[in-house]
C-alpha positions in Angstrom: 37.5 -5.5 8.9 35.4 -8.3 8.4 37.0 -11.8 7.8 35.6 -13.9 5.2 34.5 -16.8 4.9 32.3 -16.5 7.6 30.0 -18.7 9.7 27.3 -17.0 11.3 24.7 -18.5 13.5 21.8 -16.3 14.0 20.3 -17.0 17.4 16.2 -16.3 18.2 15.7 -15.1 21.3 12.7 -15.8 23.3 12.1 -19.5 22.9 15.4 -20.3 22.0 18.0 -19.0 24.4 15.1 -17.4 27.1 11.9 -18.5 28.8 10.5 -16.0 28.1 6.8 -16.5 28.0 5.9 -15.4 31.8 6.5 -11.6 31.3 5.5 -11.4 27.6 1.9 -13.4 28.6 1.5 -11.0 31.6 2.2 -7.9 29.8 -0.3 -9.1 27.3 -3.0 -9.7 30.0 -2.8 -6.4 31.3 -3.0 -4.8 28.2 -6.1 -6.6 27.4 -7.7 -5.4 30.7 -6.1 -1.9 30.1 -8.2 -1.6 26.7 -11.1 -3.6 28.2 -11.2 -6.5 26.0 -11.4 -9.7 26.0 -8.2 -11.5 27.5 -7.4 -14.5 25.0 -7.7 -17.9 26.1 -4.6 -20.1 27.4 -3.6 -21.1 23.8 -3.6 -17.8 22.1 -1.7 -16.0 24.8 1.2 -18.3 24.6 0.8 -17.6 19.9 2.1 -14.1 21.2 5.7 -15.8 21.5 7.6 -15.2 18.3 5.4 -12.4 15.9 5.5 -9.1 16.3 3.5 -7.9 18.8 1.6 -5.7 16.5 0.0 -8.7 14.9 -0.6 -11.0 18.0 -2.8 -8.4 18.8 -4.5 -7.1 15.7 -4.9 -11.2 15.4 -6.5 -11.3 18.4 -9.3 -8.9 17.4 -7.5 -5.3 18.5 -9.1 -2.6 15.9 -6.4 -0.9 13.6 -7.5 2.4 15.7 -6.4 1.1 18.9 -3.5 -0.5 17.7 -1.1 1.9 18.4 -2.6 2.4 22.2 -2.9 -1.6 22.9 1.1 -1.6 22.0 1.9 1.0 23.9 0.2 -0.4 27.0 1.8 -3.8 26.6 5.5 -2.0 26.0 4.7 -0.2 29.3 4.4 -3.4 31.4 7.1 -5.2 29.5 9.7 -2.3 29.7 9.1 0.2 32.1 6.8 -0.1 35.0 8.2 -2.9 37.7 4.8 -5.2 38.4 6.2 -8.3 38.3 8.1 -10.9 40.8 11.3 -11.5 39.3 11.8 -15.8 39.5 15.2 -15.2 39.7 14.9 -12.9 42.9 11.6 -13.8 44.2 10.4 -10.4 46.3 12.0 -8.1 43.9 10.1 -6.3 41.4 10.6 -6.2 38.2 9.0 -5.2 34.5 8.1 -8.2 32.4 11.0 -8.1 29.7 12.8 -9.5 33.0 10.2 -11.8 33.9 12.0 -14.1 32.6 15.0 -16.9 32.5 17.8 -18.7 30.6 16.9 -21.9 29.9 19.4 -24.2 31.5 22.7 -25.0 29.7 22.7 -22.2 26.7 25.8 -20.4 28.0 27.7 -23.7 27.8 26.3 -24.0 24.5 27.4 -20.5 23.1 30.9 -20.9 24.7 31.5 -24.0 22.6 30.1 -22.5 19.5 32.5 -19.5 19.6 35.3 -21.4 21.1 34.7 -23.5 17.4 34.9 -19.7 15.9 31.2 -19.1 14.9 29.8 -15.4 14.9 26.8 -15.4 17.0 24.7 -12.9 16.4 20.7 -12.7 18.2 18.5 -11.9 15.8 15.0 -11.4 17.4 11.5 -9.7 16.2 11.6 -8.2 19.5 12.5 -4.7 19.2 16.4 -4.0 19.1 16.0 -1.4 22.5 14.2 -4.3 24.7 16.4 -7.1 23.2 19.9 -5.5 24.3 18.7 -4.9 28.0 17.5 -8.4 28.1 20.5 -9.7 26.7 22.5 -7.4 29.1 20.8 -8.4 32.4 21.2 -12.6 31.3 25.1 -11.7 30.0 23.6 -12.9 27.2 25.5 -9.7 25.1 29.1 -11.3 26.1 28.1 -14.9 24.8 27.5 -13.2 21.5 28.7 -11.4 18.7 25.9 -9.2 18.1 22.1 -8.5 18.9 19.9 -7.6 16.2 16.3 -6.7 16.4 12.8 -5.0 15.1 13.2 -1.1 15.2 11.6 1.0 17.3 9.2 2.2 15.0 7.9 -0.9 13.0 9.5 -0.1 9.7 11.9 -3.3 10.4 9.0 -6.0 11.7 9.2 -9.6 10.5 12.6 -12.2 10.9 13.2 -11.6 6.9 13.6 -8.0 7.7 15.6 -8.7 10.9 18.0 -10.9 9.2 19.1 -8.7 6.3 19.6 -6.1 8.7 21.8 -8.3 10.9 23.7 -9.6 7.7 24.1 -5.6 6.5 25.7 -4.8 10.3 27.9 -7.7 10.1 28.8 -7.4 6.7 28.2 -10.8 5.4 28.7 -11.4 2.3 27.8 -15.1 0.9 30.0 -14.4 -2.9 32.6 -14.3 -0.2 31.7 -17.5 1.2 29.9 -16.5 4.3 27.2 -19.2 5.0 24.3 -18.4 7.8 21.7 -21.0 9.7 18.3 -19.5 11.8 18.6 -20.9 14.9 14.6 -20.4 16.6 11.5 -22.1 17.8 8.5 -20.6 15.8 7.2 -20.6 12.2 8.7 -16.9 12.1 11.9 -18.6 12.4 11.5 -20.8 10.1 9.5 -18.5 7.3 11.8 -15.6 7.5 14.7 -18.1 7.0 13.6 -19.3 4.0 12.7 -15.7 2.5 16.4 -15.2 3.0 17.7 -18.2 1.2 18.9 -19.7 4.6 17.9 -23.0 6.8 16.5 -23.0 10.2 17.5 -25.1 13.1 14.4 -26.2 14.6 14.2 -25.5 18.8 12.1 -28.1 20.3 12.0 -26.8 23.3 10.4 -23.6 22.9 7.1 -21.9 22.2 5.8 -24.1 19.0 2.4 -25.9 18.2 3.0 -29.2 17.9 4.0 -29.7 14.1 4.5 -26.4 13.4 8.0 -26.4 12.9 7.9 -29.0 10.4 5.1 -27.8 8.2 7.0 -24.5 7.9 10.0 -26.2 6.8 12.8 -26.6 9.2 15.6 -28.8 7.9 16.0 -30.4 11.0 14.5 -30.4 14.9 16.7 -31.0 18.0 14.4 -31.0 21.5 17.1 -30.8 23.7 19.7 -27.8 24.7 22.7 -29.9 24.8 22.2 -30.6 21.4 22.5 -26.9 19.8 26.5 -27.5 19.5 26.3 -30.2 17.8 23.9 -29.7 15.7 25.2 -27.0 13.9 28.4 -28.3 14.0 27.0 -31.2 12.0 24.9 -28.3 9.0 28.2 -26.7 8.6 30.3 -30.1 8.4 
């Protein structure tokens, strides 16, 4: 049974608790060279962090006909086939959802958030089927609570849609006092936040433009790791 009132942080996950821009970049290279087109230029390879990957790459000119095939190329190098030298093993192949690494000092930061009895719970636009393998192989899944993501087939896309499907599995319920904060370092955060009625925690260390965050609206930006504690700490009072 679920315990009200509860405090729930909902975590983002590439950008936030991983660096995770290596794998997704490289997958997104090869798919470009898989459909023969254009690879995109420095900038708008690392605007594939955060958004669906369905619209980084209809953004980046894919046709609505190849759609489908360009997503299923990048999902092969990011979750099956092993092309890629894993940083944490160097010599040891691995696919890109792996290429990939905790930034320094999140576990410490999770421990003290649940010690202080938060429910953590990921909630990523990365489908739900790649996210719990990720989380599994960084031990992410025993720092949290729960990891929610997109579905499988797109019919659950955007951090809104994430979100209410994270609150409907964890049975939040804000008449009952439940209160919520995004946690994330991209205007998805930050957007799909708001369309829920909730802040957003801005991550300075991730994967945003430079004023992004604050043009969508975070309440408040914090550039370091060590800071995530206390930070929320501080919204809940």
């Amino acid at each position: 049974m679920t315990q009200h009132p509860m405090r729930v942080v909902l975590l983002d996950l590439d950008g936030t608790l991983t660096q995770s821009h290596f794998g997704i970049i490289a997958s997104v290279i090869k798919a470009f060279e898989e459909l023969g087109m254009p690879v995109p230029d420095d900038a708008e390879l690392h605007r594939f962090i955060g958004p669906a990957i369905q619209e980084s790459l209809a953004r980046n000119g894919v046709p609505a006909d190849r759609l489908d095939e360009a997503v299923a190329i990048y999902r092969k190098y990011y979750a099956d086939e092993n092309v890629f030298d894993d940083p944490n093993n160097p010599g040891h192949l691995v696919p890109g959802r792996f290429y990939n690494r905790l930034y320094d000092g999140i576990p410490e930061q999770l421990a003290a958030l649940r010690e202080a009895g938060y429910y953590l719970a990921v909630a990523t636009c990365k489908p739900e089927y790649q996210a719990v393998p990720i989380c599994d192989h960084f031990h992410l899944t025993g720092m949290v609570d729960g990891v929610y993501g997109a579905s499988r087939d797109s019919s659950r896309l955007d951090k809104d849609q994430v979100i209410r499907y994270a609150f409907d599995r964890i049975g939040f319920d804000a008449k009952a006092g439940d209160r919520a904060l995004m946690v994330g370092d991209r205007w998805t955060d930050a957007d799909g936040a708001a369309a829920c009625g909730l802040d957003c925690l801005g991550c300075g260390w991730g994967y945003a433009e430079a004023g992004e965050l604050k043009a969508h609206g975070v309440y408040r930006i914090i550039d370091r790791v060590d800071e995530l504690s206390g930070a929320v700490e501080a919204y809940f009072g």
